[in-house]
C-alpha positions in Angstrom: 151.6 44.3 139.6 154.8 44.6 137.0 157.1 47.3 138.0 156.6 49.1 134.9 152.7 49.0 134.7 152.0 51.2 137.7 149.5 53.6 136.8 148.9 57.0 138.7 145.9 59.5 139.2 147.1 63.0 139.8 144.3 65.0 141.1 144.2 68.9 140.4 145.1 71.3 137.8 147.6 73.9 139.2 151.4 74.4 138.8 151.9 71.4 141.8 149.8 69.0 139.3 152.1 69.1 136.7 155.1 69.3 138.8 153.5 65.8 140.5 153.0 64.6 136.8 156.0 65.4 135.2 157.9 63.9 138.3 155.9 60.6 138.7 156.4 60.3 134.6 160.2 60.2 135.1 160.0 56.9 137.4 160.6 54.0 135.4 158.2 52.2 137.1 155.5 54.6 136.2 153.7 53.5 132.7 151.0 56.3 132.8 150.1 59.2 134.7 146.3 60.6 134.8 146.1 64.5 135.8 142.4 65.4 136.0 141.4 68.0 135.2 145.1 68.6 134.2 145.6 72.5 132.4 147.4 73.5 129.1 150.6 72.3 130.6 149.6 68.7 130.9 147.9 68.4 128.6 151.4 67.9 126.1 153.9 67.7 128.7 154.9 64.0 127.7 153.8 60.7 126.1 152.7 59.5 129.6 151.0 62.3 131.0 147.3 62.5 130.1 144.5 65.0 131.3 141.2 63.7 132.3 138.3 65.7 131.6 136.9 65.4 135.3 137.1 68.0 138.1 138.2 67.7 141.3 135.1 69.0 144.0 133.2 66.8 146.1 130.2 66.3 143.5 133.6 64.7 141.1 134.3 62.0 143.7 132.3 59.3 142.2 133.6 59.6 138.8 136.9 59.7 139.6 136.7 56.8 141.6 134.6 54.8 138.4 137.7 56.4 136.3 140.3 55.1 138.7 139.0 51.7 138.8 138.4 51.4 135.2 141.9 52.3 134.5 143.3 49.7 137.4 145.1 53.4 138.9 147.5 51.6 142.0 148.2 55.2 143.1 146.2 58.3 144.0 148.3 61.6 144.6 145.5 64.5 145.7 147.3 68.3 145.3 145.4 70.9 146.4 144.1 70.9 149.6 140.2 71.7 148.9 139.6 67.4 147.5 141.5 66.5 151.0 139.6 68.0 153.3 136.4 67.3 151.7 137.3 63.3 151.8 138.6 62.4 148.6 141.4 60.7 150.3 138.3 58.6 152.3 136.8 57.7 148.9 139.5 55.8 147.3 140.9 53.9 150.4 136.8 52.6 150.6 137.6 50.7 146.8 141.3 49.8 147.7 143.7 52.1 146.2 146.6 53.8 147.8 146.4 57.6 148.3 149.1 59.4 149.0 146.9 62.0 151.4 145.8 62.4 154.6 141.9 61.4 155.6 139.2 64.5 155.7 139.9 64.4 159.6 143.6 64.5 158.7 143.0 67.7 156.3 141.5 69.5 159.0 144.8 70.3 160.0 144.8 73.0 157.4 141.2 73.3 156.9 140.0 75.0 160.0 143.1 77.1 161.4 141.5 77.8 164.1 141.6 73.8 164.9 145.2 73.7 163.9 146.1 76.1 166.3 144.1 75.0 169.3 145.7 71.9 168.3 149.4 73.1 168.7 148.3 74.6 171.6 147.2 71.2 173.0 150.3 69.4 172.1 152.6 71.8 173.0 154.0 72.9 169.7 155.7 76.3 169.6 153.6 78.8 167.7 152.4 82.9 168.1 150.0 84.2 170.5 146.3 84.0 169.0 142.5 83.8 169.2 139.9 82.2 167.6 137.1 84.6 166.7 133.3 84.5 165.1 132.9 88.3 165.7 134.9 91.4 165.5 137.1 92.5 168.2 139.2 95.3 169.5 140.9 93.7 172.4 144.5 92.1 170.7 146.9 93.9 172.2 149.8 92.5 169.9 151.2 93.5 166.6 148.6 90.9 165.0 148.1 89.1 161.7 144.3 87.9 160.8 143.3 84.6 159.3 140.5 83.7 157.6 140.1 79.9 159.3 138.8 78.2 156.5 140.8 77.8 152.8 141.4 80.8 151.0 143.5 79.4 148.1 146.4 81.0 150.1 145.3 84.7 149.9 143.5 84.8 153.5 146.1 86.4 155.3 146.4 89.9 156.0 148.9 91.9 158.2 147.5 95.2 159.0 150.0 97.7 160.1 147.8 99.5 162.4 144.3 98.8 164.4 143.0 100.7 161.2 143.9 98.1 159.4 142.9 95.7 161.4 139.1 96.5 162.0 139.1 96.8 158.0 140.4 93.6 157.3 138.1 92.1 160.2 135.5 93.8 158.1 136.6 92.8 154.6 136.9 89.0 155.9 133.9 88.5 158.3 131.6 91.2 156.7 132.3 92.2 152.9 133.0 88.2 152.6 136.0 88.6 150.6 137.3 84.7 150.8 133.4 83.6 151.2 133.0 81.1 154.1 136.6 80.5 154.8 136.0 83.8 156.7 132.9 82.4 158.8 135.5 82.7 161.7 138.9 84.0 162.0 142.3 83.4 163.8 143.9 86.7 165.6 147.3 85.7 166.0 150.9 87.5 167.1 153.2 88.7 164.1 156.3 87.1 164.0 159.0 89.8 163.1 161.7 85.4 160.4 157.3 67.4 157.5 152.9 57.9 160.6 155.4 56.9 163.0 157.1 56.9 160.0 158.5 60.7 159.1 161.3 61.5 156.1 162.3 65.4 156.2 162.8 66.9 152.5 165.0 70.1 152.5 163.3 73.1 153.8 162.3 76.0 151.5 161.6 79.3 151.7 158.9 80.9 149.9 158.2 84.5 149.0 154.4 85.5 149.8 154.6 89.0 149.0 153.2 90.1 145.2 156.2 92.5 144.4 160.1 92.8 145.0 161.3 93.5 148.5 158.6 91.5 149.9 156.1 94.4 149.2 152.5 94.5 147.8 149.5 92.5 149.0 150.0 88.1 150.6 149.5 85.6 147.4 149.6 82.1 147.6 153.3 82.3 146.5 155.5 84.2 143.7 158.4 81.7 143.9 160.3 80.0 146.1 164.1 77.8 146.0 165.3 75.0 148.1 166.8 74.1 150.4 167.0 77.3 152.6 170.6 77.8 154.4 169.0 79.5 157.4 167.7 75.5 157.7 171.0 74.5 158.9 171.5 70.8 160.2 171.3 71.6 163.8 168.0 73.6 163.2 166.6 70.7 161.1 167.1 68.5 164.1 165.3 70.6 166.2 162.3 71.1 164.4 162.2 67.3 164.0 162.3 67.2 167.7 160.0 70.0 169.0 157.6 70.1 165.8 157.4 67.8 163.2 157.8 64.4 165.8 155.4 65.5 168.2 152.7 66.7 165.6 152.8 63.3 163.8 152.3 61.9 167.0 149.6 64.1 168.5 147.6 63.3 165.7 147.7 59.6 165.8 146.7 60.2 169.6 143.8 62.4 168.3 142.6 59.6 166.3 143.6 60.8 162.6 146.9 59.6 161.4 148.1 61.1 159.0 149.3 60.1 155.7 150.8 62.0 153.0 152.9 65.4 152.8 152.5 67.2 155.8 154.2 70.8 154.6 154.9 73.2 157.5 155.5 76.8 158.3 157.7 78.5 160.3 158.9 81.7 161.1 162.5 81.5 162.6 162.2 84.2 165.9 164.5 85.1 168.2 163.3 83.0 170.8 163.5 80.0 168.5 161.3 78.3 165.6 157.2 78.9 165.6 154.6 77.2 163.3 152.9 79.7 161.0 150.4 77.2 159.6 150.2 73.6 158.6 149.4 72.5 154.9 148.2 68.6 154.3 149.6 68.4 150.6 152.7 69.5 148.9 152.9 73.3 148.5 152.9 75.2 145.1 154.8 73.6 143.5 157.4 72.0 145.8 157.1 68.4 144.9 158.1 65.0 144.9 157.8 61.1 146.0 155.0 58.2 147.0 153.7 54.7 146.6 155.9 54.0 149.8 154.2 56.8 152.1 150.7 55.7 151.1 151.2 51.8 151.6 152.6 53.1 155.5 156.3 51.3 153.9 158.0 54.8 154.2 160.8 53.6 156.4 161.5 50.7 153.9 162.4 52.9 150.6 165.9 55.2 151.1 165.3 58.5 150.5 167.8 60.4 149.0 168.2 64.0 147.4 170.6 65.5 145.1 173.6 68.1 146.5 172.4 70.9 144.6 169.4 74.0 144.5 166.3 74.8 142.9 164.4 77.8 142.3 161.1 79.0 141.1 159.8 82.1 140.3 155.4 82.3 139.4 154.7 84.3 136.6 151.5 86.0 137.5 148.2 88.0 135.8 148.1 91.7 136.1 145.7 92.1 139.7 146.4 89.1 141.1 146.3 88.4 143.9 143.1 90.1 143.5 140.9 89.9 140.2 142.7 89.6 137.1 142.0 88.9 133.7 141.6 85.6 131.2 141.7 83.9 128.3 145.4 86.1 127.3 147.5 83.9 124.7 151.2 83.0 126.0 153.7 82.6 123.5 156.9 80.4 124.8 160.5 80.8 123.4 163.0 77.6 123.1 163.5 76.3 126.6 166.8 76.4 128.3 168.8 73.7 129.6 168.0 72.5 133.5 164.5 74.5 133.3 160.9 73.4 133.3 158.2 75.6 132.7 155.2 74.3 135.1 151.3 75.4 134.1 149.5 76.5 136.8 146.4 78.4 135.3 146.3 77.9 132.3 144.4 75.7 129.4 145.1 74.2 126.3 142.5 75.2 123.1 142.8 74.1 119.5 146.8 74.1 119.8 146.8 77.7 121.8 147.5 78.6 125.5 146.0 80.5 127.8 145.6 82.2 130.9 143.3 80.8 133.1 144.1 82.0 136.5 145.9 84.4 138.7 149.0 82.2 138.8 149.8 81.3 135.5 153.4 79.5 134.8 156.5 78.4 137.3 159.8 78.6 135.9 162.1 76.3 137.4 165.7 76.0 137.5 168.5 74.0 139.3 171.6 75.5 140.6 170.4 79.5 140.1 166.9 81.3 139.1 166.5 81.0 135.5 165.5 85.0 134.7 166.9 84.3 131.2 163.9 81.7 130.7 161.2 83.9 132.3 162.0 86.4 129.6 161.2 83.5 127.2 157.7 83.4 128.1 155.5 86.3 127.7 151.7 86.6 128.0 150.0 90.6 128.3 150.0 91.9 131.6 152.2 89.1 133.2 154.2 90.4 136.2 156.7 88.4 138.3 159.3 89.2 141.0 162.7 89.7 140.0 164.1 88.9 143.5 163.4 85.5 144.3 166.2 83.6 146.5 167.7 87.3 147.8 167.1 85.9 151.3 169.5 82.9 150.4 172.3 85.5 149.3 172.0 88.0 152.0 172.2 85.0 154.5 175.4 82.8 152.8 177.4 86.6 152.7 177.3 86.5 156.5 179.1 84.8 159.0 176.3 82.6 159.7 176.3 80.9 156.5 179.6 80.1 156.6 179.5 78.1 159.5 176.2 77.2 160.0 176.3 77.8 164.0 173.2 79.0 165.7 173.6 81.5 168.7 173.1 79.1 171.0 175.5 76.8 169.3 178.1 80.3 169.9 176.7 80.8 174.0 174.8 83.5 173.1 171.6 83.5 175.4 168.9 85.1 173.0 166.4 85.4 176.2 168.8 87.3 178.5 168.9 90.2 176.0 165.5 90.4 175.5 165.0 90.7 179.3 167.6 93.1 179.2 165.6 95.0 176.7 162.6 94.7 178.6 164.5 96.1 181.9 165.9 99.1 180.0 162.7 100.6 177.7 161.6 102.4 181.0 164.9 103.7 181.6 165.4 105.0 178.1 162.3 106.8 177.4 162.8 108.8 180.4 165.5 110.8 178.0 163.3 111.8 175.2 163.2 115.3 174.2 161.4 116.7 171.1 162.6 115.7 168.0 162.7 112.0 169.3 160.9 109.2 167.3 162.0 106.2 168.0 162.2 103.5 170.9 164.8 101.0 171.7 165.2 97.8 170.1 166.2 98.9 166.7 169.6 99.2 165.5 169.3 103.1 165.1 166.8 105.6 165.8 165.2 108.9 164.1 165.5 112.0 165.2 163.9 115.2 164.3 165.7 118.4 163.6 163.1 120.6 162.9 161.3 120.2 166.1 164.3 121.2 167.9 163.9 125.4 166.3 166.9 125.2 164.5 167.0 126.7 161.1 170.3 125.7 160.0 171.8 123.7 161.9 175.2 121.7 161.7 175.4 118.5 162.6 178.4 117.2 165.1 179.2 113.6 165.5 181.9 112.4 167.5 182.1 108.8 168.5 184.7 107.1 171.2 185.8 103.9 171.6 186.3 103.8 175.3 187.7 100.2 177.2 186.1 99.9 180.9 185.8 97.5 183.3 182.9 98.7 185.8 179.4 100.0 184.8 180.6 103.6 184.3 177.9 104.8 181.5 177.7 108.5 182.1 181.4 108.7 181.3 180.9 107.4 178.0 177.8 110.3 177.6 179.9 112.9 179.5 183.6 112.6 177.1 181.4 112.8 173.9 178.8 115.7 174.8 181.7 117.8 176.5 183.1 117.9 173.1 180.2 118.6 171.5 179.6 121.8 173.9 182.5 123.3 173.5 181.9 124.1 169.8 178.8 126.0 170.7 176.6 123.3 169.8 173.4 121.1 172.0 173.5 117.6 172.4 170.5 116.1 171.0 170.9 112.4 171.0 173.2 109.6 171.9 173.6 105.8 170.7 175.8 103.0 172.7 177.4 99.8 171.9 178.3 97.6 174.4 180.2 93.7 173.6 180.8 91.3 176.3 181.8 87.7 176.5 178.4 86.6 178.2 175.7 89.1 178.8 175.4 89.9 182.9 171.8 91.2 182.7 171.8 93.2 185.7 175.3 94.7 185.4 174.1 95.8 181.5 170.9 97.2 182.8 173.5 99.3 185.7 175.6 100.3 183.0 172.5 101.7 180.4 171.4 103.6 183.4 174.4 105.2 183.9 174.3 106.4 180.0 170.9 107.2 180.8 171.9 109.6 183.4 174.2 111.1 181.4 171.8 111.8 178.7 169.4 113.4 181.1 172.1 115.5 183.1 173.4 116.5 178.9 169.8 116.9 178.1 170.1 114.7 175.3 167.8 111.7 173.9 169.2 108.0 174.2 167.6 106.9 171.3 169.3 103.3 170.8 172.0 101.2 171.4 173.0 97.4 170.1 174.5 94.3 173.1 177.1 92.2 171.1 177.6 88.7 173.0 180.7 87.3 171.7 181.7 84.2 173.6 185.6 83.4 173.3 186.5 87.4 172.3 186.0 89.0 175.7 187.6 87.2 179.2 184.8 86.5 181.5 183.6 89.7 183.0 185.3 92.3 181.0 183.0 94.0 178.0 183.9 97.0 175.6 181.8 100.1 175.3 181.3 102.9 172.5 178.7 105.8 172.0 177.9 107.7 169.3 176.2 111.4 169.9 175.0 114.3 167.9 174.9 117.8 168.2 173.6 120.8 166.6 174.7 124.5 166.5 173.2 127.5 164.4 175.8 128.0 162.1 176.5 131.5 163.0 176.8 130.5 166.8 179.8 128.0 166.2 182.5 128.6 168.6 185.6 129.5 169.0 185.1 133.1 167.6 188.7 134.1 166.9 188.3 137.0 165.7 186.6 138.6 168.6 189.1 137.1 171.3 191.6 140.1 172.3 193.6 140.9 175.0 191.9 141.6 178.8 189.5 138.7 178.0 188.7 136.4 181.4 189.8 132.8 181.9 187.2 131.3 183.9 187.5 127.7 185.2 185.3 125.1 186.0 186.4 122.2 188.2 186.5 118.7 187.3 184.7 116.4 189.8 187.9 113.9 190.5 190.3 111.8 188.3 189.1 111.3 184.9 189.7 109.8 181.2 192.9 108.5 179.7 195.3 108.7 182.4 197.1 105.8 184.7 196.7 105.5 188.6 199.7 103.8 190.3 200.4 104.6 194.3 202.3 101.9 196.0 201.1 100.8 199.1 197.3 101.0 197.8 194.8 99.1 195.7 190.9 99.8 195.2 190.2 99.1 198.1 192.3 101.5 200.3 190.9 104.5 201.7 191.4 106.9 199.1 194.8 109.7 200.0 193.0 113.0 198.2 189.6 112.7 199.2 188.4 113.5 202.8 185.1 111.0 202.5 186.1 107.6 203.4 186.0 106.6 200.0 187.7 103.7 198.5 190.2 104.2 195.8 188.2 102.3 193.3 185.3 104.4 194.2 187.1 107.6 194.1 188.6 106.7 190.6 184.5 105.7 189.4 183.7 109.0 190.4 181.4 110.0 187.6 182.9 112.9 185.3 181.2 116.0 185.2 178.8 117.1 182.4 179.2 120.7 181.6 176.3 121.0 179.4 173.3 122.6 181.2 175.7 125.6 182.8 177.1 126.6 179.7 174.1 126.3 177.1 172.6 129.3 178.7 175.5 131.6 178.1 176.0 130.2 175.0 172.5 130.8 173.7 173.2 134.8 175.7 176.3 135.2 172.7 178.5 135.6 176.6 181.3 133.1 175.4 183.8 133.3 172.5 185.4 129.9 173.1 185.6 127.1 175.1 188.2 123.8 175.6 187.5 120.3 176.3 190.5 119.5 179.4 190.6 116.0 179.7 194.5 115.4 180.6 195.7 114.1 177.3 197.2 115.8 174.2 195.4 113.5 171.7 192.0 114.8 172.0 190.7 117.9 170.7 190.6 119.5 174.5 194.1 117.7 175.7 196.3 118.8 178.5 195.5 122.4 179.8 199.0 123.7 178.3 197.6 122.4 174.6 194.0 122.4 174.7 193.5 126.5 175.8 195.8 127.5 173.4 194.3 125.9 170.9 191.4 127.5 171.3 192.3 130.9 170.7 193.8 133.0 168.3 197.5 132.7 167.0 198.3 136.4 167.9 197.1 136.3 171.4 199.3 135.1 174.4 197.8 132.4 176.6 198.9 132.5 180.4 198.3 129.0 181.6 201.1 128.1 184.7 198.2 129.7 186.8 195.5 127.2 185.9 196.8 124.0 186.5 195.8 124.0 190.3 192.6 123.7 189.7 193.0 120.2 188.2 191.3 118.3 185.4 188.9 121.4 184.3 186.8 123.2 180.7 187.9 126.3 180.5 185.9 129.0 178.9 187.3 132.0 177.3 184.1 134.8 177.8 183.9 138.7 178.3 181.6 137.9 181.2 180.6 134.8 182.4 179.4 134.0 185.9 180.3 130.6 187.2 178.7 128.1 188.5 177.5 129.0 192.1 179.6 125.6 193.4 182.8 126.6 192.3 184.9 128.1 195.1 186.5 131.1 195.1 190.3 129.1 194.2 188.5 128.0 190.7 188.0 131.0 189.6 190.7 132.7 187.7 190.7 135.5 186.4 193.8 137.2 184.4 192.4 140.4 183.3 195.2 142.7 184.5 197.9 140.4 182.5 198.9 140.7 178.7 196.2 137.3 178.4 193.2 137.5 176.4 
């Protein structure tokens, strides 16, 4: 056969059909391309491309073999995936012709999910937790998605948001018969929270299932998609060669159905690496191209090469679809712009007029950047489409990631480590809820409740620390923050921590959140989140940086100091530190951390000694506070910059300009809060030394 007599049969009459013909027509060595039955967007699309009047179900076989022959077709290229698995693939190859598509056994793949998972599962593909089911169930016990099994023109999917939900769907699948047999049996499978011997990759895309903008509304077959995807970096590419495409190509030539044609699969990038959503055994809608090579088993013959540049589609859709939707709605097309194609998808041609014909009707298709300017050229009653196609693409190339294309394992960031640590900790955490909380770790924030707390008007006091450690001292990061929130009168209601590290130490990490957990339940406060930053190269081995972030609230009325109630015969009271503290320097020659300690009496080490948690003043105070008993309080932690600072700074700071502060008496008793009360009994520990009281001197 001449070079330039090859004739092709395109079989199908979606968007991905006229995408096929309108590619195939641009090859040089294509003289004429048969779409049957072809829609209104074949039917003129160019001098080569001609529509067939001849379906494409299983009773259509026959003829469009007779047609195929007739016409001396050399190529067959199948789209949707209904003709494949039903054997029109089988058909042809019986008379002779290449068909670039897999056999019926071959189409399985995507025609039972059920088989394609237990298939995975076999081979040892990566891919979500799941079941295969013929009745309904109540045992997942996973955030789930449910699958019809069978084809469902891409709309079987639904992700119920709560066992509600799921038992409906259950019911609208296996019961109501929404997709019709395709729901005969189902696949239960876990949510995930993001192509012979002879195997050419194309560029990955990314596809947006979701009807409406910010990937809301109910799962279509696909409202537009652009490729390639940046998240598919080269190093990923590689590895879903390796771990998925490779070994599926192989496990189904040791199953005894190679495979031949476009096998288009789906991931979902998780943090514990790339799984397969779902395999499709023909080109998706419409991402298309290439063929005569792949169905004569001579792909590793023809180069394969792509152009440095992007694509984007976005489906213009009926009103109601992806459920029903109306037909037979004229579409009127403005002058086309340059580098976009408009591609039919359900639509037909009548007496010079098009139509809608389907719940899809047109792809608008654009290199370099989404052609919005074009969709507004094209306007049919009741056509919706989403206005955010490709906003994954932008959100990802603005980020660090994008820019270099390194994975987290490329960086030494063990993904698995802090999920066990996340694991270890949940317990730990939840121990410190209080009402008002709603959230659980694992989140970058959490919610919390004011009105369940009983305040009425409540102010809000944030104070967050950056604090540099080098041992797993976690209650000092709760115990400097809520000690600054007490002394203004208010209650600690809930804390947040950050903690970076070079590599993650597990168990020193889970040590460290349980010390912040202590402090929250000694300050009475919720830990209600936290983020782990791993950041191999920044941080020395073993050294890390902590920060917390806690809240408060007081009754406006309650917020201390009170100045203007603070006179003259007031007492001083002061409670005692519990060691050496905060943002001070320890030198001593003669010892390190681990001498015995000079000013304790214990047998403790330096380093221990210096660890010594600080104290949390929270629980003694709130009750006097709540009582009205105390006018003012200050935050001693030994250093001028804070809002407590040195005893000498932070008291009088506290107090009224025109009232004398006596403080030479104090500074005995150490790193201390003092509180500034008419009465106020102290803590039953205290001795009889911390107590001060300076009633009979010209004080307060």
């Amino acid at each position: 056969m001449a070079d330039s007599q090859l004739k092709v049969l395109v079989i199908g009459s979606g968007g991905r059909e006229h995408a096929l013909a309108w590619a195939l027509a641009k090859s040089a060595r294509v003289s004429k391309v048969f779409v049957a039955p072809g829609n209104g967007g074949t039917a003129t699309a160019s001098a080569k491309i001609e529509n067939v009047p001849i379906g494409h179900s299983q009773g259509d076989f026959p003829a469009l073999v007779e047609f195929a022959q007739s016409q001396k077709v050399g190529l067959v290229v199948p789209g949707p995936e209904q003709p494949l698995v039903d054997g029109v693939a089988d058909e042809f190859k019986k008379v002779g012709i290449p068909v670039f598509g897999p056999s019926s056994k071959a189409a399985y793949i995507e025609g039972s999910k059920a088989f394609s998972k237990d298939f995975m599962q076999k081979h040892n593909i990566p891919t979500a937790q799941y079941g295969n089911f013929t009745g309904l169930c109540q045992g997942a016990s996973f955030d789930v998605v449910i699958k019809a099994s069978g084809l469902a023109a891409g709309k079987g999917v639904l992700i119920p948001k709560n066992k509600q939900e799921a038992l409906d769907a259950l019911k609208s699948v296996m019961v109501d018969r929404e997709f019709g047999a395709a729901g005969d049996e189902v696949v239960i499978e876990e949510l995930l929270v993001g192509p012979g011997d002879q195997l050419v990759s194309f560029p990955a895309a990314q596809d947006h299932k979701r009807a409406y903008d910010n990937d809301e509304g109910p799962n279509t077959g696909g409202m537009g998609a652009y490729a390639p995807a940046p998240v598919a970096t080269p190093e990923l590419m590689k590895e879903l060669h390796k771990t998925v495409l490779q070994p599926s190509i192989d496990g189904m030539r040791r199953d005894g159905f190679p495979f031949v044609g476009c096998l288009f699969t789906g991931f979902m990038l998780t943090p514990n690496g790339p799984k397969v959503l779902e395999y499709n055994c023909r080109f998706g809608d419409p991402e298309t191209e290439v063929f005569l090579a792949g169905a004569e088993g001579r792909l590793d013959a023809v180069p394969l090469k792509f152009k440095d540049s992007y694509a984007a589609t976005v489906v213009m859709a009926s009103e109601g679809y992806p459920g029903s939707y109306p037909k037979g709605r004229t579409i009127t097309f403005g002058e086309p712009l340059d580098n976009t194609v408009v591609f039919h998808a359900g639509t037909k041609r009548e007496n010079n007029i098009v139509s809608t014909s389907g719940g899809r009707v047109l792809t608008v298709t654009g290199r370099w950047i989404v052609r919005y300017a074009a969709i507004k050229t094209v306007k049919f009653d009741g056509g919706f489409y989403r206005s955010d196609i490709g906003f994954r693409a932008i959100e990802y190339l603005k980020g660090e990631a994008g820019k270099s294309g390194l994975s987290y394992a490329d960086a030494g960031v063990d993904i698995d480590a802090g999920n066990r640590l996340v694991d270890l900790i949940k317990p730990i955490v939840k121990a410190t809820r209080r009402s008002g909380t709603d959230s659980d770790i694992g989140g970058f924030g959490g919610v919390f409740d004011l009105k369940a707390t009983g305040y009425k008007d409540p102010v809000l006091l944030k104070i967050a620390h950056e604090m540099k450690i080098h041992d797993t001292v976690g209650i000092d990061l709760v115990a400097m923050q809520v000690n600054d929130i007490i002394v203004q009168g208010a209650e600690p209601l809930f804390f947040l921590d950050y903690y970076a590290c070079g590599h993650l130490d597990v168990e020193a990490t889970r040590d460290f959140v349980k010390g912040v957990a202590d402090g929250c339940l000694d300050s009475g406060c919720a830990l209600i989140g936290g983020e782990t930053a791993e950041m191999p190269g920044l941080y020395t081995e073993g050294d890390y940086d902590v920060a917390g972030f806690a809240v408060g609230a007081v009754e406006r009325s309650e917020i201390l100091p009170r100045m203007d109630t603070m006179q003259a015969g007031d007492v001083l009271v002061g409670l005692a530190s519990s060691g050496v503290h905060s943002n001070g320097s320890f030198a001593h020659a003669g010892l390190d951390f681990h001498s015995t300690c000079p000013w304790t009496s214990d047998g403790r080490t330096v380093g221990e000694a210096l660890l010594t948690p600080t104290r949390i003043y929270v629980k003694p105070l709130l009750p006097l506070i709540h009582k009205s008993l105390i006018k003012g309080m200050a935050h001693i932690t030994g250093a001028s910059g804070r809002a407590g600072g040195r005893i000498q700074v932070g008291v009088p700071r506290r107090v009224p300009e025109h009232v004398d502060t006596v403080v030479a008496e104090l500074t005995q008793s150490g790193e201390s809060a003092y509180v500034i009360g008419s009465v106020v009994p102290v803590d039953a520990q205290a001795s009889e030394t911390e107590r001060v009281s300076v009633s009979n001197t010209q004080a307060w």
